[in-house]
GUVEXTOR-682160 format. One record per residue (C-alpha): residue in one letter; chain; x, y, z. Coordinates in steps of 0.2 Angstrom, whole numbers, plus 5000, padded with zeros to 4 digits. Example, Ala and Ser with C-alpha at 12.3 -4.5 7.8 and 13.67 -1.06 7.14 Angstrom:
A, A, 5062, 4978, 5039
S, A, 5068, 4995, 5036
// end
This chain:
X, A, 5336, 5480, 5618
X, A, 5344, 5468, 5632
X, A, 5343, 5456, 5618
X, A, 5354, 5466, 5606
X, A, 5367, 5470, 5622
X, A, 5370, 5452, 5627
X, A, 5370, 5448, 5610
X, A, 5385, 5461, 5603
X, A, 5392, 5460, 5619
X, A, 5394, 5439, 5617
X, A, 5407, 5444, 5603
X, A, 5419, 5454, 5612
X, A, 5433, 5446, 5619
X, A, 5432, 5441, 5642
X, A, 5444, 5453, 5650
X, A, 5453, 5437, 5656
X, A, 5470, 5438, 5648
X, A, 5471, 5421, 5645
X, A, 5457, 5422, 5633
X, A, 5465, 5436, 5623
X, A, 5476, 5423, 5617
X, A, 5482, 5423, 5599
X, A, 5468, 5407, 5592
X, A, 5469, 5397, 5577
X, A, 5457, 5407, 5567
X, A, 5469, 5422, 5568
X, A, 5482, 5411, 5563
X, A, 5473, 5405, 5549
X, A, 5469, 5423, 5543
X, A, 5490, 5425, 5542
X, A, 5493, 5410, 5530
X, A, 5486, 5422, 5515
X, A, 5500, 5436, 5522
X, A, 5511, 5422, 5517
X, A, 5507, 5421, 5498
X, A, 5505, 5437, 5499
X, A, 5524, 5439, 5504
X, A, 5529, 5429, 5491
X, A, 5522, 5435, 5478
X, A, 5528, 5451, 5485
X, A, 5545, 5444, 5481
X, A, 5546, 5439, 5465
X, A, 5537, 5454, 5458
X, A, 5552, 5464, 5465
X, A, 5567, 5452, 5462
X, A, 5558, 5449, 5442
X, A, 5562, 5467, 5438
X, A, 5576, 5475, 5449
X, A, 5575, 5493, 5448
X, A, 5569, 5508, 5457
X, A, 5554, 5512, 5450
X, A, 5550, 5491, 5454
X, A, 5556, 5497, 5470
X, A, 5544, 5508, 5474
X, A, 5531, 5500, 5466
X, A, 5535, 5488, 5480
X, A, 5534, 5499, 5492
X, A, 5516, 5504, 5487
X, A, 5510, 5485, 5490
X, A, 5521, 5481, 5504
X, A, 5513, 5496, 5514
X, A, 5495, 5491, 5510
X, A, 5498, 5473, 5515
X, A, 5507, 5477, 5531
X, A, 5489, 5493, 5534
X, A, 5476, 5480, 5532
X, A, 5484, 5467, 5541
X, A, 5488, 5480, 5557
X, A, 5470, 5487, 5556
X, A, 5465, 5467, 5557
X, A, 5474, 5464, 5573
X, A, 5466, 5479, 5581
X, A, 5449, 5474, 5578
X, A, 5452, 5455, 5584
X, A, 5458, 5463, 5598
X, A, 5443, 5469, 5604
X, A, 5430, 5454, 5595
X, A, 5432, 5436, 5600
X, A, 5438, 5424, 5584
X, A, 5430, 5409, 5594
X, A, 5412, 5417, 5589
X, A, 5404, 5413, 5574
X, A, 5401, 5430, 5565
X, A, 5422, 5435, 5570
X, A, 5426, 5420, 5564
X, A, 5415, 5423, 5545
X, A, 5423, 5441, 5544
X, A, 5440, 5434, 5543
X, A, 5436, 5421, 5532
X, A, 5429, 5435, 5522
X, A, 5446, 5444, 5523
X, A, 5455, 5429, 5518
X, A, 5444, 5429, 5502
X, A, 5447, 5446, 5498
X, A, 5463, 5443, 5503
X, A, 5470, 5431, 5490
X, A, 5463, 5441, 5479
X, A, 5474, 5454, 5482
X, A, 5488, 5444, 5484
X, A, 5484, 5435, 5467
X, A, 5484, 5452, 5459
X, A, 5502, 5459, 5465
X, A, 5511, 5453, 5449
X, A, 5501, 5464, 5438
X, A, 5494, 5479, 5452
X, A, 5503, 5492, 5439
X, A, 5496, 5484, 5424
X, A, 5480, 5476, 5421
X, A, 5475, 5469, 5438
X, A, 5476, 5487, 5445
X, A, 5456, 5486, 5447
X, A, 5456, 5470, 5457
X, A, 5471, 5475, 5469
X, A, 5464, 5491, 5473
X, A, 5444, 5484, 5476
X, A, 5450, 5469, 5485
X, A, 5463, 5480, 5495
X, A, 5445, 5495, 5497
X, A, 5434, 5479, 5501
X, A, 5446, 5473, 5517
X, A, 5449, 5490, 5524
X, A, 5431, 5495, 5523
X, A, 5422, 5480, 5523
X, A, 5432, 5478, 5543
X, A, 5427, 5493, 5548
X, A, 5410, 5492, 5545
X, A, 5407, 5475, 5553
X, A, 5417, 5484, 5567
X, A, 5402, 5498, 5567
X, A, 5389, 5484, 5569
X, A, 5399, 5471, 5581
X, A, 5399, 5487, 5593
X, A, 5381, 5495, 5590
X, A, 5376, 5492, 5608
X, A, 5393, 5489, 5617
X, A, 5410, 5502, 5619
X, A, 5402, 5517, 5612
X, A, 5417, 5526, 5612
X, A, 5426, 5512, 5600
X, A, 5411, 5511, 5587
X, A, 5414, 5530, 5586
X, A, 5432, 5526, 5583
X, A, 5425, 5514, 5571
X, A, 5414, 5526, 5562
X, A, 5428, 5539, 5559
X, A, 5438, 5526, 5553
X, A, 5425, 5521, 5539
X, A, 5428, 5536, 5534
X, A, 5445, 5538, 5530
X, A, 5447, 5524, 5522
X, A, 5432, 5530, 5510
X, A, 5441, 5543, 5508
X, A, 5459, 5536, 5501
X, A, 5446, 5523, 5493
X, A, 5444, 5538, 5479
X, A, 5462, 5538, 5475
X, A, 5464, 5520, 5476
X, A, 5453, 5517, 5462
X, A, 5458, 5532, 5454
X, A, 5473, 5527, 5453
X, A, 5468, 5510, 5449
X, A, 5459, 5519, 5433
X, A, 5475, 5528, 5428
X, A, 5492, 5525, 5420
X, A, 5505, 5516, 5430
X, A, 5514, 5533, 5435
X, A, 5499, 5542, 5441
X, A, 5494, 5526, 5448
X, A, 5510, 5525, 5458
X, A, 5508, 5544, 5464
X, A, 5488, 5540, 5469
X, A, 5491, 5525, 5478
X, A, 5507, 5535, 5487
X, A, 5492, 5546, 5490
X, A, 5478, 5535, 5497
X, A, 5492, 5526, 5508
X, A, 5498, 5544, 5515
X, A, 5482, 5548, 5520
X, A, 5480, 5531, 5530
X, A, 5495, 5533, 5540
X, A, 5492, 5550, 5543
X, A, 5474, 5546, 5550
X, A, 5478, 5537, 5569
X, A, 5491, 5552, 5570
X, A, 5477, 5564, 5569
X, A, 5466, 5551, 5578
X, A, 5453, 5549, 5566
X, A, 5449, 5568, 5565
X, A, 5432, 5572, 5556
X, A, 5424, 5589, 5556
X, A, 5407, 5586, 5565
X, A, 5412, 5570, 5575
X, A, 5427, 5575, 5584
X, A, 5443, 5564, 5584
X, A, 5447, 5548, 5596
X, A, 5455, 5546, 5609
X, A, 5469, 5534, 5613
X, A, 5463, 5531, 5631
X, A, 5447, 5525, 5624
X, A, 5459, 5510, 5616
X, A, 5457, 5497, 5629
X, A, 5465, 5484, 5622
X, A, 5477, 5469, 5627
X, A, 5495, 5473, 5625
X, A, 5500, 5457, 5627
X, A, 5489, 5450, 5614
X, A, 5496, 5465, 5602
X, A, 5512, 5458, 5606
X, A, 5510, 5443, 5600
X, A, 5501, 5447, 5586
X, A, 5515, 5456, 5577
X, A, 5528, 5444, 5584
X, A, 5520, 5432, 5574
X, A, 5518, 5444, 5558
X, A, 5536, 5445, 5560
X, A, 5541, 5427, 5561
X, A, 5531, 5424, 5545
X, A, 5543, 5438, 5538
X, A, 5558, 5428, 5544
X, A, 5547, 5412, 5538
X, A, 5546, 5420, 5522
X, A, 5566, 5426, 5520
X, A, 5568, 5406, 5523
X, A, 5557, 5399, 5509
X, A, 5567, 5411, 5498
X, A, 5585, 5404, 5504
X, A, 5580, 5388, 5501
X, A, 5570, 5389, 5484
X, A, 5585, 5400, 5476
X, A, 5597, 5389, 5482
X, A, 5587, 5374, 5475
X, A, 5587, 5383, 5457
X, A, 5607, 5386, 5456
X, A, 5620, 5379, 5452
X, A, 5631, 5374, 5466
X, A, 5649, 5382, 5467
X, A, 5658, 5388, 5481
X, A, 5650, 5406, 5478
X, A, 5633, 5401, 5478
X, A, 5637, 5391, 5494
X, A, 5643, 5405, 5501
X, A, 5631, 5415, 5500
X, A, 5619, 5403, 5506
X, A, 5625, 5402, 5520
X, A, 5627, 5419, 5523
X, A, 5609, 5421, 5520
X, A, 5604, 5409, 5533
X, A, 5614, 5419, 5546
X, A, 5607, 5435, 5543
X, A, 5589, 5427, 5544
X, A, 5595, 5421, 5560
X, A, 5602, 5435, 5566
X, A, 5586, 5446, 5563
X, A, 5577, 5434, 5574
X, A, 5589, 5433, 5587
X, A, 5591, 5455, 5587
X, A, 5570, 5454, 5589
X, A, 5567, 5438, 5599
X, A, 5579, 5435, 5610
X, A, 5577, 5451, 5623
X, A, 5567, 5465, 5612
X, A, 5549, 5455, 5611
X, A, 5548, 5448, 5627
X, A, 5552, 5466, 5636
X, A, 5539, 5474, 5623
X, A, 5525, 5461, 5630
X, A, 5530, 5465, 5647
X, A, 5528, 5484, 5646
X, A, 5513, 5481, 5636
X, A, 5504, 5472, 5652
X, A, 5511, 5485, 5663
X, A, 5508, 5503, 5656
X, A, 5494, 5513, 5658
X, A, 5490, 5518, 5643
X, A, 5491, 5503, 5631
X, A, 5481, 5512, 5617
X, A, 5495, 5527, 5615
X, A, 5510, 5516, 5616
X, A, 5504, 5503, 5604
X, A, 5499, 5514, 5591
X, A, 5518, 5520, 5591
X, A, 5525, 5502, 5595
X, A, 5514, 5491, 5584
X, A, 5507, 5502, 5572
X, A, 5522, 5513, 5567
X, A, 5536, 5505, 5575
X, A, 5533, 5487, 5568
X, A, 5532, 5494, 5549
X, A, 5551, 5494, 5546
X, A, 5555, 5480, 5555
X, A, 5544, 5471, 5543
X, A, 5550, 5478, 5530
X, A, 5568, 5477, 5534
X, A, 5565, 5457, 5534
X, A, 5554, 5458, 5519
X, A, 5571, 5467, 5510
X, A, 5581, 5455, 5517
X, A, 5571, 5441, 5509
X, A, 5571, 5450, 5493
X, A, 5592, 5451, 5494
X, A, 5595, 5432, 5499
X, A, 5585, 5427, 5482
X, A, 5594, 5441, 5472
X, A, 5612, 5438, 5480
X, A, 5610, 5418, 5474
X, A, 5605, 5422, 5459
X, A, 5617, 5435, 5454
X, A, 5630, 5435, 5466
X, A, 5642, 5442, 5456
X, A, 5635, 5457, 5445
X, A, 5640, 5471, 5448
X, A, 5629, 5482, 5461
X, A, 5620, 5497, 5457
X, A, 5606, 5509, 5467
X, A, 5594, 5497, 5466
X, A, 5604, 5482, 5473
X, A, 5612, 5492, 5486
X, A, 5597, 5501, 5494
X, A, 5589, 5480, 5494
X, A, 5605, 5473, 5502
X, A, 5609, 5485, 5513
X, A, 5592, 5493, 5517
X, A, 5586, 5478, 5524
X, A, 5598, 5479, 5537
X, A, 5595, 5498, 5541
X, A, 5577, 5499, 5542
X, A, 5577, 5482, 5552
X, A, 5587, 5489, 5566
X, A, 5578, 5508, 5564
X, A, 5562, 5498, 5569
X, A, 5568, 5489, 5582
X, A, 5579, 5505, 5589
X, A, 5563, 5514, 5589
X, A, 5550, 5501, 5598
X, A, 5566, 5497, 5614
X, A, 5567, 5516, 5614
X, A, 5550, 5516, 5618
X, A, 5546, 5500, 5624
X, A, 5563, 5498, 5639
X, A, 5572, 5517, 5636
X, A, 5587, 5510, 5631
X, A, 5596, 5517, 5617
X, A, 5603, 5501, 5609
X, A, 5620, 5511, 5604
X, A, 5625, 5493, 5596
X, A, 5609, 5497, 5583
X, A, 5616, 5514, 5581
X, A, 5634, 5508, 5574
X, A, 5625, 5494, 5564
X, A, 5617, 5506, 5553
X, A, 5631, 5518, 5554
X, A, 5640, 5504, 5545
X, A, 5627, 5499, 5533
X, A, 5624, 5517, 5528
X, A, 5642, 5521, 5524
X, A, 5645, 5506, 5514
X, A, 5632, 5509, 5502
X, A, 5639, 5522, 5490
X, A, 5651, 5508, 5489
X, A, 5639, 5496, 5484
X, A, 5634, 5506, 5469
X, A, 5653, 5500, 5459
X, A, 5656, 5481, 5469
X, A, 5651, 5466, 5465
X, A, 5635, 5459, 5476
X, A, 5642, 5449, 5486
X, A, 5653, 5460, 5494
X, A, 5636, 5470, 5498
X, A, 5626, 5457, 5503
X, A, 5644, 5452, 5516
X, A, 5642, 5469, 5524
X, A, 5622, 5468, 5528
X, A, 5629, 5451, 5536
X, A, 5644, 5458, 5546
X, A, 5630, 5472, 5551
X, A, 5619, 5460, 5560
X, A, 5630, 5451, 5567
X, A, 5639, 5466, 5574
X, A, 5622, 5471, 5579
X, A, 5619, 5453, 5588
X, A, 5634, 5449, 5597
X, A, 5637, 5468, 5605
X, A, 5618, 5468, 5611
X, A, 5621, 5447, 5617
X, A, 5639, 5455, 5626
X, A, 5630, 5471, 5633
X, A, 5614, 5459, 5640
X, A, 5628, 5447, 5647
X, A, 5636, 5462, 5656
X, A, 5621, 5467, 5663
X, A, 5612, 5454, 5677
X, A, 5596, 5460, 5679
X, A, 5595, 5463, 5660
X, A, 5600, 5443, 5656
X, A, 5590, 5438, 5672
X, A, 5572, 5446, 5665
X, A, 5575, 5439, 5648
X, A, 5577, 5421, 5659
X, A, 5562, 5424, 5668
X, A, 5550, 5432, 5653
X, A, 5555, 5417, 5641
X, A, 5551, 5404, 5658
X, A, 5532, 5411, 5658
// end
């Protein structure tokens, strides 16, 4: 039995804070969130339209579940040991598999989406079960209901993925409902009880980082997608225009979340008392339409240089301009949270957006894809000005980025 202890025990993670370090193996885990990304993409930007759009939606909400539910578990075990370290490689597999299938997941590659996407979400949960057999009882029972939501929404994942596209987009809308709704009932199950947030002990600064970096692989992404489109046209002073524009509202984006919003999240993270309960709102929840506001904006940039000039519709405007708006939601929600500001300078960027778009529906896509510019930039240089007015606001930034 001590044998068993030490043994489980020598996966977790040392309390030390420097060991709760994002490592290379969790880095190499997110190089399949890349392809996966951009494959995304071009099934969306192939076919523009709303029923693409929600189809989209189905794949970008799985990708962004099973990579969340990743980064809690490798915030408990330690990638530096050996059977951590063959579970993610596992994931990876199953993975690309995934990832491979997105251009056909409502056609014939349904099966191997949905049992790649089942396989990783269950597969995690029960290594979870037996990396914490003898150690953290309270998180292996969290484990333990978890296992069994997700063999719950496994039934409409491949029922869905037996069925007709529609009814496959209404089940998987189903099996995905069910999994969001699962932390917010924490993991009820009749018999077992529900968990607790303050049983989540975890490292916020480790959470932090983790979706810090999801999110730069977003803005990594929404590059790639610049640059390749670019690449394929034709120059003229339109397409160069929007180029450029396209660059700026990737920068933007990072400087709205990096430059004050990330390193003040880390820090409250380190400092509250209850990391479990305010990362399951900041990271889990909160982090979803920030990344798929960058994923949209990606989406736009190839769109806008391909078609710059066409003439919009619902499809393009709720891309071009939806980007934008759910970007700034997510990162009004997590400095809410997070600092207890109200960013009022997010608040009249999606006021703007949000008005412009019935516009959108009978202009030409560049003058769309202009406003989501102007919206960010709006967005960065009022909360830059706001910072600059405010001296202990730009000294901590200073001092947070200095660490």
């Amino acid at each position: 039995m001590t044998k068993g202890v030490d043994s489980s025990r020598h996966w977790l993670r040392d309390e030390d804070q420097e060991d709760r370090q994002v490592g290379f193996p969790e880095l190499f885990f997110d190089l399949v969130f890349v392809f996966s990304l951009i494959q995304l993409s071009h099934f969306i930007v192939e076919e523009f339209s709303l029923s693409r759009l929600l189809e989209g939606s189905v794949i970008a909400l799985a990708l962004w579940w099973v990579w969340n539910h990743t980064a809690w578990v490798t915030n408990w075990l330690d990638p530096a040991r050996m059977p951590i370290r063959a579970m993610l490689f596992g994931l990876m597999f199953f993975g690309l598999l995934m990832s491979s299938a997105i251009p056909d997941a409502f056609g014939a590659k349904g099966l191997m989406f949905a049992g790649a996407y089942i396989a990783m979400q269950l597969g995690r949960s029960l290594f979870a079960i037996y990396a914490f057999r003898n150690v953290l009882p309270e998180v292996r029972r969290n484990f333990v209901r978890v296992s069994l939501w997700f063999g719950l929404s496994a039934v409409f994942w491949l029922w869905g993925a037996l069925s007709g596209e529609a009814t496959r987009l209404t089940l998987w809308f189903i099996a995905l409902a069910i999994e969001y709704a699962a932390p917010e009932v924490r993991f009820f199950v009749p018999g077992l009880g529900r968990s607790h947030a303050s049983d989540w002990k975890i490292s916020g600064e480790h959470m932090a980082d983790r979706c810090a970096l999801f999110v730069m692989i977003c803005l990594g992404e929404s590059i790639l997608a610049i640059g390749r489109s670019f690449a394929d046209e034709d120059l003229s002073w339109l397409v160069i225009a929007t180029f450029v524009g396209a660059f700026l509202a990737s920068v933007s984006m990072w400087w709205i979340y990096f430059h004050f919003g990330q390193v003040k999240t880390k820090r409250e993270m380190e400092e509250t008392d209850e990391p479990g309960e305010l990362a399951l709102h900041v990271f889990t929840y909160g982090h979803m339409p920030v990344v798929a506001g960058v994923i949209l904006a990606a989406i736009s940039a190839e769109h806008l240089l391909a078609h710059p000039g066409e003439t919009g519709d619902a499809a393009r405007a709720l891309v071009i301009l939806g980007g934008p708006v759910l970007f700034l939601a997510g990162n009004l929600f997590v400095k809410r949270v997070t600092t207890g500001r109200l960013p009022r300078s997010h608040l009249a960027g999606i006021g703007v957006a949000l008005l412009f778009m019935p516009v959108g529906l009978s202009v030409a896509t560049y003058w769309t894809g202009l406003v989501g510019l102007a919206t960010l930039l709006l967005v960065a240089i009022l909360e830059y000005r706001g910072l600059a007015q405010t001296p202990h606001a730009s000294d901590e930034v200073g001092e947070l980025e200095s660490e």
